[in-house]
C-alpha positions in Angstrom: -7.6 -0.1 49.9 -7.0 -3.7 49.7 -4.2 -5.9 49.5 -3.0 -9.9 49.1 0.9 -9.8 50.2 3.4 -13.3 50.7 5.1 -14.1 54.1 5.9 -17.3 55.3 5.3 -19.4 52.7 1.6 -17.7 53.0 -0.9 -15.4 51.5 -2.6 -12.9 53.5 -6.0 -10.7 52.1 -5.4 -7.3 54.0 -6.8 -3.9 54.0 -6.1 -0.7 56.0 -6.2 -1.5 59.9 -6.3 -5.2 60.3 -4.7 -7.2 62.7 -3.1 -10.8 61.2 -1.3 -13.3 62.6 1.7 -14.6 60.7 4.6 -17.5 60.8 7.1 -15.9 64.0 9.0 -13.1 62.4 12.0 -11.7 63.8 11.6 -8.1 64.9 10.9 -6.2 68.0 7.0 -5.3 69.4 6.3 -1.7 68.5 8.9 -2.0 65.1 7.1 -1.5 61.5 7.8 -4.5 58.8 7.6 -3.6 55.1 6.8 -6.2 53.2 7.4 -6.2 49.2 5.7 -9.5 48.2 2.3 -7.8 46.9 0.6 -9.5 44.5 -2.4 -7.6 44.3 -3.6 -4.6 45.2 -6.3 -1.8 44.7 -7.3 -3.9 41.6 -4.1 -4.2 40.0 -2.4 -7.7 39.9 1.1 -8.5 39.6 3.3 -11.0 37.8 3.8 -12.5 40.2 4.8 -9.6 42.4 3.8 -5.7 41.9 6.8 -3.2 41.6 6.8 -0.2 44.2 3.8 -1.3 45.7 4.2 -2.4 49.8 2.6 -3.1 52.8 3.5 -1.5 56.0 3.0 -3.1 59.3 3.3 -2.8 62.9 4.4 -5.7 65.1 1.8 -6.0 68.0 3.3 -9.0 69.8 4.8 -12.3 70.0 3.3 -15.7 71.1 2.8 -19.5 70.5 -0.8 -20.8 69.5 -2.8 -23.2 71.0 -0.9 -26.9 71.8 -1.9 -29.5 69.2 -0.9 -33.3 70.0 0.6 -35.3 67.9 0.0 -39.2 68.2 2.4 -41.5 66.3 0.8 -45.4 66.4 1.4 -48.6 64.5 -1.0 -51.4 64.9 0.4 -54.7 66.5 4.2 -53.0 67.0 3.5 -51.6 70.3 4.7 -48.4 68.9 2.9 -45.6 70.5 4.4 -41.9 70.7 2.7 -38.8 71.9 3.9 -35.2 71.4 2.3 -31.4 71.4 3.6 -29.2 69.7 3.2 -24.8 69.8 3.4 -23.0 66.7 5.3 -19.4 67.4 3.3 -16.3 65.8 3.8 -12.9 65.0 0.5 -10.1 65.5 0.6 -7.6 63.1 -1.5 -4.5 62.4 -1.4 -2.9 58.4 -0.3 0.6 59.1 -0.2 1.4 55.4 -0.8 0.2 51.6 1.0 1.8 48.8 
């Protein structure tokens, strides 16, 4: 069984024992997440959403991904600004579809 649920301002194409990682979400490792936002799943699509449908997951762990630098720069200004940055993720693992 396959699913495509909505968290974070993303879509995520799922199915029965996948691990994802998703925006940080606030709960703690070893606590199951239901998430409501389905919009399709074993074949059926929604509009926009499908009722009674959810996906069940199980939250693996917390961390921040790999630094990215950001480099501001105007020509001729002398303006030069260097930052990194760490986006915070959530691992999950679909438990259950339905």
């Amino acid at each position: 069984m396959k699913a495509i649920f909505e968290t974070g301002g993303k879509q995520y194409y799922v199915s029965v024992g996948d691990a994802i990682y998703v925006e940080k979400i606030d709960a703690e490792v070893g606590s199951d997440i239901t998430f409501d936002k389905v919009l399709f799943a074993n074949g059926v699509a929604g509009n926009p959403y499908l009722e009674k449908v959810s996906v069940v997951c199980t939250v693996e762990k917390h961390g921040k991904g790999k630094k990215i630098k950001v480099f501001k720069y105007k020509p001729k200004k002398k303006y030069r600004k260097t930052q990194g940055h760490r986006q915070p993720y959530t691992k999950l693992v679909v438990k259950k579809i339905g």
